[in-house]
matplotlib code that plots the C-alpha trace (Angstrom):
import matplotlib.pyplot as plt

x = [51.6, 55.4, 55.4, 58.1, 57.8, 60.2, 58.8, 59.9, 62.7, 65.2, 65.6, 62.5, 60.4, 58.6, 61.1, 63.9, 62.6, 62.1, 65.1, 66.7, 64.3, 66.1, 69.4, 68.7, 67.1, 69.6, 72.1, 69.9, 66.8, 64.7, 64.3, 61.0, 58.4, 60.0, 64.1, 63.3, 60.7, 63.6, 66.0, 64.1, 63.6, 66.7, 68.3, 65.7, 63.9, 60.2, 60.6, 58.3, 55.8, 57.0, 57.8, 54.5, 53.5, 57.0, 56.7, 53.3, 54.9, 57.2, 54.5, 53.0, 56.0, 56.4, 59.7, 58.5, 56.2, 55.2, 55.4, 52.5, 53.6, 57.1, 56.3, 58.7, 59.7, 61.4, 63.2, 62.3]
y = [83.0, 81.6, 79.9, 81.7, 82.5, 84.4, 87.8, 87.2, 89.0, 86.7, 89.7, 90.5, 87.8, 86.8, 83.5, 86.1, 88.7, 85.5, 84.7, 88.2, 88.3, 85.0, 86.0, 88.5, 87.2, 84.2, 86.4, 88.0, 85.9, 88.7, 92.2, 94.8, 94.9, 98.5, 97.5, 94.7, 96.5, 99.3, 96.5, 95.4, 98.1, 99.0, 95.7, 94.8, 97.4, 96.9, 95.8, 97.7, 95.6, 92.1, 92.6, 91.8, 88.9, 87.2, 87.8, 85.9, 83.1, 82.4, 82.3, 80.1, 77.5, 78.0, 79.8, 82.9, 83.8, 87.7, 89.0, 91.6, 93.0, 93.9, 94.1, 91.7, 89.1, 85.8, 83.3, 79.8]
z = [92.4, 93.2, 89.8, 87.9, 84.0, 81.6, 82.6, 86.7, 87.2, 89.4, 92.3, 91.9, 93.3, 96.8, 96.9, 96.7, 99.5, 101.9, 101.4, 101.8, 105.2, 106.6, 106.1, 108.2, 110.6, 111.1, 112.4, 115.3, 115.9, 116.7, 114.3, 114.3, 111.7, 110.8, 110.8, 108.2, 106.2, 106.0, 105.0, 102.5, 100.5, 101.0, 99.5, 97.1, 94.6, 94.7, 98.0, 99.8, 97.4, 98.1, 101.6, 102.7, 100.4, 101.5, 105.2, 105.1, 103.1, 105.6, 108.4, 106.2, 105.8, 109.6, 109.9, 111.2, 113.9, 114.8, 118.4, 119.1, 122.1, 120.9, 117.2, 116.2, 113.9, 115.5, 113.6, 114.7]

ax = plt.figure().add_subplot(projection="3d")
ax.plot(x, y, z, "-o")
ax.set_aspect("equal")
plt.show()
């Protein structure tokens, strides 16, 4: 699924939209679901696909966790 081949497009990718997401969020620590889903798309086209898929990569990895009650995403 991460594997790149000659059809990925460089900007296109879920490696790329993690990245765009901790860029962000290494400035302020703390951003809603919403303000980086907005950002996203806004930075990346096809965001609104890969947005997910990175999101869950990161929680993966461990850099991300997701705050319920505010409906957050914290940096750690």
């Amino acid at each position: 699924m991460l594997r790149p081949n000659k059809h990925s497009h460089p900007d296109r990718t879920v490696i790329n939209v993690a990245m765009v997401i901790l860029v962000k969020l290494k400035n302020i620590r703390i951003h809603s679901y919403s303000d980086l889903l907005s950002y996203v798309k806004k930075n990346v086209i096809g965001g609104d696909v890969l947005f997910l898929p990175a999101l869950s990569f990161l929680f993966l990895v461990g850099l991300v966790e997701y705050r319920p009650k505010t409906d957050s995403i914290e940096y750690i």
